[in-house]
N, C-alpha and C positions, 0 to 999 in steps of 0.2 A: 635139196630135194631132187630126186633123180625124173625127170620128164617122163613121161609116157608117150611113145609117138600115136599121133593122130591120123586114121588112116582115111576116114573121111569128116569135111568138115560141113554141113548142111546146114549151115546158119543163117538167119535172114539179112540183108541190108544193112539191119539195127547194129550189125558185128562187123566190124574191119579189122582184119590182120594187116598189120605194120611191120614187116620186117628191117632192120637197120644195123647195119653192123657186128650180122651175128646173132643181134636178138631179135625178141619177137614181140611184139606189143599187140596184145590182142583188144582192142576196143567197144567196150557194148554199149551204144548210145540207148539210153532208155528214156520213158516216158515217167516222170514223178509222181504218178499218180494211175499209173499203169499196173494190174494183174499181169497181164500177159510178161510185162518187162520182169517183174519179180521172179516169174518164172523160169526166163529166159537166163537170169543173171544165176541162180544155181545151177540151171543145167549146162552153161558156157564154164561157169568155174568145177564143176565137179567131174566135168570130161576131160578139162586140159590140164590140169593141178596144177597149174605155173607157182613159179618161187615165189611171187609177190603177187599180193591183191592189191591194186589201189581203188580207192574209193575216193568222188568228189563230196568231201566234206572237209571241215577242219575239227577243230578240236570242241569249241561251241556247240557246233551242228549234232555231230556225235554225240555228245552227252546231252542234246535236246530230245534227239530221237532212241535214246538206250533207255534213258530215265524214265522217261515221260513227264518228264516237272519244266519244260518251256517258260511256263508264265508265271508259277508258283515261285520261284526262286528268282524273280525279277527285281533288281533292288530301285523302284522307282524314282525314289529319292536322291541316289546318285545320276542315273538317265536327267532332271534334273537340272543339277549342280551342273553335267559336263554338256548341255544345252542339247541334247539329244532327241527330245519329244517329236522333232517335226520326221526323225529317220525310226522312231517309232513309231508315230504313227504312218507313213507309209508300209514298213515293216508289217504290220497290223494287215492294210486293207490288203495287201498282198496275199498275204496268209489266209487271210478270212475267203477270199475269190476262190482260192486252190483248194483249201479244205472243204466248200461248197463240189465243185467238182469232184476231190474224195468220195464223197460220200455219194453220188452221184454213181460213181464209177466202182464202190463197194472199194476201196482201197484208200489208204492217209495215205496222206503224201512225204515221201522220202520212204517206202518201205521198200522197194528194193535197193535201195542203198544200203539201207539197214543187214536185208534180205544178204545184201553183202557179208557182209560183217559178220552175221552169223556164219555162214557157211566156211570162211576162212579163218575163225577157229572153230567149226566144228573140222574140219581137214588140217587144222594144225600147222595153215600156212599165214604167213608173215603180214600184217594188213599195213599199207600207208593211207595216211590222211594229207590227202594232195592239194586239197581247196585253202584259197585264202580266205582269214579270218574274216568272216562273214560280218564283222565292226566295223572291218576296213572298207572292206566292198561298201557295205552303205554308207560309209561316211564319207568316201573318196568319190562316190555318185550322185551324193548331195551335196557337197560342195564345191563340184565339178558346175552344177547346173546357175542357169542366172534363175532372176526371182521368177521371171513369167514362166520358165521350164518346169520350175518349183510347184507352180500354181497351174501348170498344165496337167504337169503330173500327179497332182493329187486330185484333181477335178476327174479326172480319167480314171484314178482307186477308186474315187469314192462312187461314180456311176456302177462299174465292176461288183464293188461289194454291197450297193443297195440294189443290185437290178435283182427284182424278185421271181422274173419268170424262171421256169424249168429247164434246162437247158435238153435240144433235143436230141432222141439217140440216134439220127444220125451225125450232128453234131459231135458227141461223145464218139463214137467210134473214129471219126475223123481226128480225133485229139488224142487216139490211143496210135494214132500212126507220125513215124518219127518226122516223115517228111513233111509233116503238116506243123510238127513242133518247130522244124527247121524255116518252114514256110513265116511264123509266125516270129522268130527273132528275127529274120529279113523284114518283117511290118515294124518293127521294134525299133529296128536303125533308121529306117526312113523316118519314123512317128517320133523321134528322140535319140539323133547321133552321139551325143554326148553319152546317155545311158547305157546306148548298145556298146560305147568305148570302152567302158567300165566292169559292167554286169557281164558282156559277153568276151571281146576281144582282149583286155587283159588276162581275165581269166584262164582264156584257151592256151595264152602263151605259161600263165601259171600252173597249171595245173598240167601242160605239156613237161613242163622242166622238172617240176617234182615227180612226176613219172618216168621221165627218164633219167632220174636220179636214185630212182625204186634200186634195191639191190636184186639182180638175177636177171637169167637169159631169158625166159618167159613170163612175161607181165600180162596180167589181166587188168582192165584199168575199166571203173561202171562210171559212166558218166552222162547227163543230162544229152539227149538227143542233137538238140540244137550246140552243142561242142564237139562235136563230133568231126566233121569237117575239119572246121579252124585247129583241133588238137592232133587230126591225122597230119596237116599241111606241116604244123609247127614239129611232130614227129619226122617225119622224112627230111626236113631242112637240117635235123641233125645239127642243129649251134646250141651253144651254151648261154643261155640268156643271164643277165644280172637284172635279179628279182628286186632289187632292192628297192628302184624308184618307181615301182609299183606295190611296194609294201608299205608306201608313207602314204600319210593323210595330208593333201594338199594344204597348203595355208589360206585363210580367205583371200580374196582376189585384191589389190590396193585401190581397186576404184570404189568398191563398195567397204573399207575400211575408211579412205578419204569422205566420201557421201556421209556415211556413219558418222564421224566427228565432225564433217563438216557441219551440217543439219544442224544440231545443240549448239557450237559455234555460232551460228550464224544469229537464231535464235536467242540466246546472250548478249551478244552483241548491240541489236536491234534492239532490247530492252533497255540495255545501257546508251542506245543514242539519244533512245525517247527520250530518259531521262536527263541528259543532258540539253537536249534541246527543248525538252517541252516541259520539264521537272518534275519530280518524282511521284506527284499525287500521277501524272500520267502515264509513267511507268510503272506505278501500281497497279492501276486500273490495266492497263495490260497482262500483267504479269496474273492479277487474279483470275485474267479472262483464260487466261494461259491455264492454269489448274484448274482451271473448272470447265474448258470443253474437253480435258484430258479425262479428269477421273469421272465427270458422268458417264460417258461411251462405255468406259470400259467397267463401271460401278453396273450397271446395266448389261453389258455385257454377262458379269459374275451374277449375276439376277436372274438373267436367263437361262444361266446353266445350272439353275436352283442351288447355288454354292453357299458354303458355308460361312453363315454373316460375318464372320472373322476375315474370313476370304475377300466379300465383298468391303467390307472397311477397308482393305490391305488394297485393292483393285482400285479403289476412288482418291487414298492419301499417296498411292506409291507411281501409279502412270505419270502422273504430270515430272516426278523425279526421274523414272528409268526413261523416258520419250526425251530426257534430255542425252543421255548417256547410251554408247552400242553398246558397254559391259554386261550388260542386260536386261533386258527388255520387260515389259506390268506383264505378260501371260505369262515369263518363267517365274519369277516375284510369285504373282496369283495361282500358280499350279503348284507352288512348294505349299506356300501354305493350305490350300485344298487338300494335297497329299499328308501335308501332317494332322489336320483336324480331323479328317473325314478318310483314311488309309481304306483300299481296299481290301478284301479279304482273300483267302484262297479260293474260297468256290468263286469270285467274281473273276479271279484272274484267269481262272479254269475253263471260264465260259464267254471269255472276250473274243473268241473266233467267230462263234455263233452270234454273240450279241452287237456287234461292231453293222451288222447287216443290216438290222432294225433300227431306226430311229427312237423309237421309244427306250428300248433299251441303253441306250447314252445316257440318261439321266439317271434310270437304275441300277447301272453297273458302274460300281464306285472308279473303277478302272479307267473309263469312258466318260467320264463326268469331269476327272480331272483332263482327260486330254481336250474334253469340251469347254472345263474354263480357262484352258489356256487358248484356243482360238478364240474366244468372244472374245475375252479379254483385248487380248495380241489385235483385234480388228479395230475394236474400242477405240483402243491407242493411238492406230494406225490414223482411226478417222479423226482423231483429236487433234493428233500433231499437225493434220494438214490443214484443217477448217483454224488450231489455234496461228499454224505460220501466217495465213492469207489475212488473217484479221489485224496480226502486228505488221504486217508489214503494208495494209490498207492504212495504218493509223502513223506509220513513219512520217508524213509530211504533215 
C-alpha cells in the first residue's frame, strides 16, 4: 500500500511515533473503556493508512469481542477438569469492575480495540493480533503468585466488584486520561510485583516484538495506555526477543508440590504409627476423626452454597479422600458435580458480569453457585485438614 505523506501530525500524548530503521511505528495508547480513545483510534488510522494495523489482542480476545458470545461458549466443565476456577474467577471479578465503569462511561470495554479492527478492513489494510493468549497471561500470573498473593489478590477483586457506590465524574474523567491509566499500573507493581511482571512487563516486550514483526514500513499499533511506555522503550532498543519463555506456563513451584505430598504423607504415616504403637481400635478412632472433621466443613460448606444434595453427598464422602492427595482437591470434586447436576444456562452466563457484584445473585446464578460451591467447599477442607492433623498428632503419644 503506497503511504500518503503526512504533512501535519496534531495528536495528543496518547500517540507516539517511533521511528526505527526506516520504519515508523506509530503508537496509540488508549483507554479500554474510553469514547474519546475509539475515536481517536479511527481518526489516527484513517489519516496515516499505514501497511499494517496491529491490535493488542490475541486470537480469544478477538472472537470475544466480534461475537459477542464471551460466556455463552464457556466449556465449564473442561475450566474444571484443567483446575482453572480460581483464574476464572479472578477473570470474572476483573471483568465485572471494568464493565461497571463501561457503563458508567457509555462504552464496553475493548471497543476501540474492536473500533480497530473495523476500520482496517473497512480500508482494506492488513490487521495483526499481537497480544499473548490471554490463557497464558492468566495462568502464568497465577501460578507466578504464592498463596497469600493469591488471597491478596482476590480479597482486592472482590472489594472492587462488590463496592456498590457510584463512581464520581471526576473520578471517571481522570480514568479517561492515559496518564492516570499509566499512574495506576505503577500502583499495580508496587501493590503486586509479581502481577505487574506478567500482566504488564512481559507483555510490553510481547506485544513489542510482534509489532515489529508486523510486515511494512508504517505500522499503526492500538494498545492499552499503560504499554505504552514499556512498548516504545522495547521498540527503539531494536533487539530481537525469543518469545518463547514467555509463551510457557510455569510449572508449579517444588516447595509447594513437596508441602502438597508431604501433608497426606505425613498424615498416613501418623495413622500407621498409632496403630502400631497403640493398635488399631486407636487408629481407627482416628482415622474416623480424620473423615469426619473433613467431610462436615466442607458437607456444610456445599449447604451453604444451597447445592445440589448430590453435591452435598459428594462434598462429605469425597474431602476426607481428596485432603489426602494434591491431584485434586473436595471443591474441584464438588464444583464438577455442581456443574453436572445443576448446569447453567445461557442467560445465566449472559449476566455473570452484572451478577458477580451482588451477593445475592451468587446463589441465583447457576454460574456463581458453582464457583461458590467450590470456595466453601475448598475452605471446609482446608479447615478439616488442619483441625483433623492437630488432633492426630495431639493423640501420637
Amino acid at each position: 500500500m503506497e503511504n500518503n505523506p503526512i504533512l501535519e501530525r496534531n495528536y495528543p500524548a496518547d500517540v507516539e511515533i517511533v521511528p526505527v530503521n526506516g520504519r515508523e511505528f506509530i503508537l496509540i495508547g488508549t483507554a479500554h473503556i474510553s469514547q474519546e480513545s475509539t475515536d481517536l483510534v479511527r481518526a489516527v488510522i484513517e489519516q496515516e493508512r499505514p501497511d499494517v494495523v496491529c491490535v493488542e489482542l490475541d486470537e480469544q480476545r478477538y472472537k470475544t469481542l466480534s461475537e459477542k458470545t464471551k460466556w455463552e461458549n464457556l466449556d465449564l466443565k473442561q475450566i474444571i477438569r484443567q483446575r482453572q476456577l480460581m483464574t476464572l474467577l479472578v477473570n470474572l471479578l476483573l471483568s465485572s469492575y471494568q464493565k461497571r465503569l463501561g457503563k458508567q462511561l457509555g462504552v464496553a470495554p475493548g471497543t476501540e480495540l474492536l473500533e480497530a479492527t473495523k476500520v482496517a478492513q473497512e480500508m482494506n489494510i492488513p490487521l495483526a493480533l499481537v497480544d499473548r493468549d490471554v490463557r497464558i497471561t492468566l495462568r502464568r500470573a497465577w501460578n507466578s503468585m504464592s498463596f497469600w498473593e493469591k488471597m491478596k489478590l482476590l480479597s482486592s477483586g472482590f472489594v472492587g466488584a462488590m463496592e456498590g457506590e457510584e463512581i464520581s465524574e471526576e473520578m471517571l474523567s481522570e480514568i479517561r486520561q492515559s496518564d492516570v491509566l499509566t499512574e495506576l499500573m505503577n500502583e499495580l507493581g508496587e501493590f503486586m510485583p509479581v502481577l505487574k511482571g506478567v500482566l504488564i512487563d512481559e507483555r510490553d516486550t510481547y506485544i513489542a516484538q510482534k509489532t515489529r514483526d508486523a510486515v511494512g514500513d508504517k505500522v499503526v499499533s492500538v494498545v492499552g495506555a499503560g504499554h505504552l511506555k514499556g512498548i516504545k522503550q522495547a521498540l527503539l532498543e531494536n533487539r530481537n526477543e525469543d518469545l518463547s519463555l514467555i509463551e510457557e506456563v510455569p510449572p508449579p513451584s517444588p516447595v509447594g508440590k513437596i508441602i502438597g505430598w508431604g501433608i497426606p504423607a505425613l498424615i498416613i504415616g501418623m495413622l500407621v504409627y498409632i496403630g502400631v504403637t497403640q493398635g488399631a481400635e486407636a487408629a481407627g478412632d482416628n482415622l474416623l476423626y480424620w473423615f469426619l472433621v473433613n467431610g462436615i466443613p466442607s458437607a456444610i460448606g456445599a449447604l451453604l452454597a444451597f447445592a445440589h444434595p448430590f453435591t452435598i453427598a459428594i462434598s462429605f464422602f469425597g474431602a476426607p479422600l481428596t485432603s489426602l492427595t494434591p491431584v485434586i482437591g473436595a471443591g474441584y470434586v464438588a464444583a464438577f458435580v455442581q456443574a453436572y447436576f445443576a448446569p447453567p444456562v445461557v442467560r445465566e452466563f449472559q449476566s455473570v458480569g452484572d451478577d458477580i457484584s451482588q451477593w445475592r445473585k451468587w446463589w441465583r446464578n447457576k454460574l456463581l453457585r458453582v464457583l461458590l460451591v467450590f470456595i466453601l467447599t475448598s475452605l471446609g477442607s482446608i479447615v478439616g485438614t488442619y483441625l483433623g492433623a492437630a488432633e492426630i498428632i495431639s493423640n501420637l503419644f
